[in-house]
N, C-alpha and C positions, 0 to 999 in steps of 0.2 A: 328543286322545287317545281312542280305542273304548275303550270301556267292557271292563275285563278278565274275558276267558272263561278262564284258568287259572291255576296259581302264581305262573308267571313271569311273564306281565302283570301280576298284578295287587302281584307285589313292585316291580319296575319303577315300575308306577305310582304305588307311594305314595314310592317313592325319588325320583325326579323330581321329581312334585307337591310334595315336601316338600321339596326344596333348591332348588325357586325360590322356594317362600314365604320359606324360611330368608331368601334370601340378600336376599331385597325386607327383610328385616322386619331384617334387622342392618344397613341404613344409616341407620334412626332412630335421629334422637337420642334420646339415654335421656332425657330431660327431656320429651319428647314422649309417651312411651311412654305415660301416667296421664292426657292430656287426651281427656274424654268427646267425640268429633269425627267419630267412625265414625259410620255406620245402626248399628242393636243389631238383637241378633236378633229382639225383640219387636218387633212392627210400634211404629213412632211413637217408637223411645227411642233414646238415642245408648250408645255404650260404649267405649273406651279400646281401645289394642291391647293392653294389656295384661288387658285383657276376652277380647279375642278369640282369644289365645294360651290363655287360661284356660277357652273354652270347647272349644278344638280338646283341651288336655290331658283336659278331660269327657269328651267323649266316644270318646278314646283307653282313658282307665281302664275307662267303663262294656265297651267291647270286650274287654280285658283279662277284666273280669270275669266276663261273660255265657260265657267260653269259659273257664277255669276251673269257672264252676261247673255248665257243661255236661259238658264233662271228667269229671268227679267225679257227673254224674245226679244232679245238685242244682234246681230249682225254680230259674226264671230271672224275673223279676218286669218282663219288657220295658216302656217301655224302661230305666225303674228304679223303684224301693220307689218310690208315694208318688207317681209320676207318669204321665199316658196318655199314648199317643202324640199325642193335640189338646192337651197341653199344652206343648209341646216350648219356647216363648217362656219359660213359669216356668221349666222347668230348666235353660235358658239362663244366667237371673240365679242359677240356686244354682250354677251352674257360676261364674259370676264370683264371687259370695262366697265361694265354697271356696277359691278363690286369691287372694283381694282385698290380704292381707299379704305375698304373694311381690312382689317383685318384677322386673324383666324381664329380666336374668339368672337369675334364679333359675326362672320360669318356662320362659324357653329350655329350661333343661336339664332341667327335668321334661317337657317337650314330648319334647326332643332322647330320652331316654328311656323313654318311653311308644314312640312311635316307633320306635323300637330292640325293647322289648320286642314288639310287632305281629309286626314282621316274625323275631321268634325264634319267633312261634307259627306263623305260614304257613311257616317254613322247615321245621317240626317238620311237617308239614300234607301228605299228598298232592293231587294234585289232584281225585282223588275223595270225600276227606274237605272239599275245598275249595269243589268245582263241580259234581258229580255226585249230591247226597243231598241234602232239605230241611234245612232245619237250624231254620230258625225261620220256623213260616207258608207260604209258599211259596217264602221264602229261602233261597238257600242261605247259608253262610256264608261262601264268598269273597267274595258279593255285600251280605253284611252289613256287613264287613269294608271293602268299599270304601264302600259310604255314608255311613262315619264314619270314613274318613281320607282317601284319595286326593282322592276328590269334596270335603269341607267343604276338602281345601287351595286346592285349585281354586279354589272359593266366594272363600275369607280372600284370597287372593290378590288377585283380582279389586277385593277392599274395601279391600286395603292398597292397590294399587299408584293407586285410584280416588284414595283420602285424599292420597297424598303427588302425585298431580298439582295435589290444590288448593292444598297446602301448597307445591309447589315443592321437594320433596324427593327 
């Protein structure tokens, strides 16, 4: 899929990219879901999918919030309080231990809901609020927006669908 140049791409695209992950990611078994077996996002470490579902809700929220508190002309601390962009492998693992007690229904539906929320903000969104104006750096914000959903589904995808060929799932 091109990389999306307006609303509708780039709604499209995270609907799509997100219900093939879904649907790869709901014929694991639940008992599977906590065994560290994936690549992790840090070079060299393994993580669970239920890591990786926790790190796709990360960086749904930090979206969520960076556009909020652009919204409101509030001070945006890209890409969060506390971390550089060369650090992105650490926030990775604060992304898994922020979710480390959910578990993989429960994570679902905060995914399934982050997700939901996204696309109520590009719905709310013209395309020239979207694609037309920088928004952060020389990004815009559709394009912000796609780098930390559509794309990391793509990504997750490609790790799940990799894991359960080894597993046979």
């Amino acid at each position: 899929m091109a990389v999306p140049t307006n609303k509708d791409e780039l709604q499209k695209a995270i609907e799509i990219n997100y219900s093939k992950l879904k649907k790869d990611l709901m014929i694991i078994p639940y008992q599977k879901t906590t065994l560290k077996e994936l690549e992790g996002h840090p070079k060299d470490t393994l993580m669970s999918i239920n890591n990786l579902v926790a790190y796709l809700i990360g960086w749904g929220s930090l979206v969520l919030k960076w556009v909020e508190k652009k919204d409101k002309n509030e001070y945006v601390d890209f890409p969060e309080t506390g971390f550089k962009w060369n650090e992105l492998g650490k926030l990775a693992q604060k992304f898994y231990m922020d979710y480390e007690k959910d578990d993989f229904e429960t994570l679902i539906g905060k995914l399934d809901k982050t997700v939901s929320e996204i696309l109520s903000i590009i719905d709310q969104k013209t395309d020239h609020e979207l694609y037309q104006v920088s928004w952060y750096d020389k990004w815009t914000l559709g394009r912000m927006i796609q780098f930390n959903t559509s794309s990391p589904y793509i990504n997750a995808r490609i790790r799940v669908r990799k894991w359960q060929k080894q597993k046979q799932i």
